[in-house]
N, C-alpha and C positions, 0 to 999 in steps of 0.2 A: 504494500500500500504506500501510497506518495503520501510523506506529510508535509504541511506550508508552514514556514515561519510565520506566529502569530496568529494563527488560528487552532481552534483546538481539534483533535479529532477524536472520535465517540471513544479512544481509547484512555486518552487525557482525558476527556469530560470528567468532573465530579459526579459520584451514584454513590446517594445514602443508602445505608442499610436496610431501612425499610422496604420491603416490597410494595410497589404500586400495582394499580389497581388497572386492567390492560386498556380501559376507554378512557384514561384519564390524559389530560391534554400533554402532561411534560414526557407519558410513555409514548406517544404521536408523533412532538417534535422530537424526541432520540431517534426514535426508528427513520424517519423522513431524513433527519440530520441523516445517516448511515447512507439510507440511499443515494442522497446528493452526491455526499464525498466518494462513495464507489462508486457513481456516473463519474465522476468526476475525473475520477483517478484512471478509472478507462479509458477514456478520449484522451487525456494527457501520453498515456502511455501507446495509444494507436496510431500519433505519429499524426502531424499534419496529410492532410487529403493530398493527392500526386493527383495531378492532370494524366486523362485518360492517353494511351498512344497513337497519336493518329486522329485525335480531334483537333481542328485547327479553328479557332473561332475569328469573326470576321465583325468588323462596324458596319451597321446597318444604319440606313439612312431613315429616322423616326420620322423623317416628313412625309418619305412615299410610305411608309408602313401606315400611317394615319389615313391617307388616302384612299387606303386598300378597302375591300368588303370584309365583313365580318359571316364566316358561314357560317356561328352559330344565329347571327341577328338573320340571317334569307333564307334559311330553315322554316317554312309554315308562311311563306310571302307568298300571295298570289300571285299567279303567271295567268298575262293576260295574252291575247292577241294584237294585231295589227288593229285590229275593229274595234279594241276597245271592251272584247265580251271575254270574260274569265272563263281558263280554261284548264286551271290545275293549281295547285300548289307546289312549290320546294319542299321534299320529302329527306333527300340528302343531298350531295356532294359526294362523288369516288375521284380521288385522286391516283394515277396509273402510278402501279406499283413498277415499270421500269422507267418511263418518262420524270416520273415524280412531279407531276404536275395537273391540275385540276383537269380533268377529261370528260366529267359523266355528270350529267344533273337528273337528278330520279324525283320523278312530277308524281306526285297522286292524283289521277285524275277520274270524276263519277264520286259516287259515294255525295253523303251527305251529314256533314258533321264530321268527317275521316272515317266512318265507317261504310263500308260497300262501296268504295273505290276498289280502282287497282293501281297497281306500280305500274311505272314505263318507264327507260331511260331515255333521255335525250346526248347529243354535244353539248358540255360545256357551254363552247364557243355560241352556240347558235342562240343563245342569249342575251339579250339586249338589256342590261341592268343602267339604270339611272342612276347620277350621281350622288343619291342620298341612299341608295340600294332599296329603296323604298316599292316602285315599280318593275318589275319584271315582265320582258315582251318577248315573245316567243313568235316573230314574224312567218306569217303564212301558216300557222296552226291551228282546227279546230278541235272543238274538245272529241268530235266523232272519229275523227283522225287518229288521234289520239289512244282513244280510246281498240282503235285497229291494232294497235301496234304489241308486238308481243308484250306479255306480262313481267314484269320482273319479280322476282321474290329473292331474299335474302338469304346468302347460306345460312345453315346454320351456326 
């Protein structure tokens, strides 16, 4: 066990002879005292954290990260059409596991209230988001179209 100049540890602490009583507050603060100093004494002995091999970290530009969409805020946005008539919602976002880059917008579309739709994937790209991400347009889409299109369902 590490011990610090100036402070005491549960082995210095004074303990009268008396036994206490196990709910009572001074046998609380011992035991708690105990734990701290063996967290304590842990982490001092595990050695400062090392930077993993092979992660290189980079500055990011917080202006354009600010500018960006938020997919947890476009999750549950309607997606309208060209015309103007709603034709699904943002169900999720797949981002391609080799590209590494947003690829797939998965629409609910039918049902009512999210129940008795179905899933469909779209492109990404082929979505027309506003600069408040507030609007979503899905040009030349209707919901019968749509609703054409294979089903998607979720791995397990």
């Amino acid at each position: 066990m590490v011990a610090f100049a100036g402070f005491q540890t549960p082995s210095q602490s004074h303990v009268d002879a008396t036994p206490l009583p196990q709910n009572s507050k001074r046998a609380a603060r011992c035991s708690s005292g105990w734990m701290i100093w063996t967290a304590l004494a842990v982490a001092l002995a595990a050695g400062p954290a090392l930077p993993q091999a092979g992660v290189q970290l980079i500055k990011v530009d917080l202006s354009v990260v600010a500018k960006g969409y938020r997919m947890s805020k476009l999750i549950g946005t309607t997606v309208i059409n060209d015309k103007n008539e709603k034709i699904g919602t943002v169900d999720d976002v797949v981002a391609d596991k080799d590209k590494k880059q947003l690829s797939f917008a998965v629409l609910q579309v039918g049902g009512f209230l999210g129940l008795g739709g179905h899933l469909v994937v779209v492109p990404y790209e082929s979505l027309v988001i506003d600069e408040t991400g507030q609007k979503i347009t899905l040009p030349g889409a209707s919901k019968d179209e749509l609703k054409k299109l294979s089903a998607f369902n979720y791995p397990a």
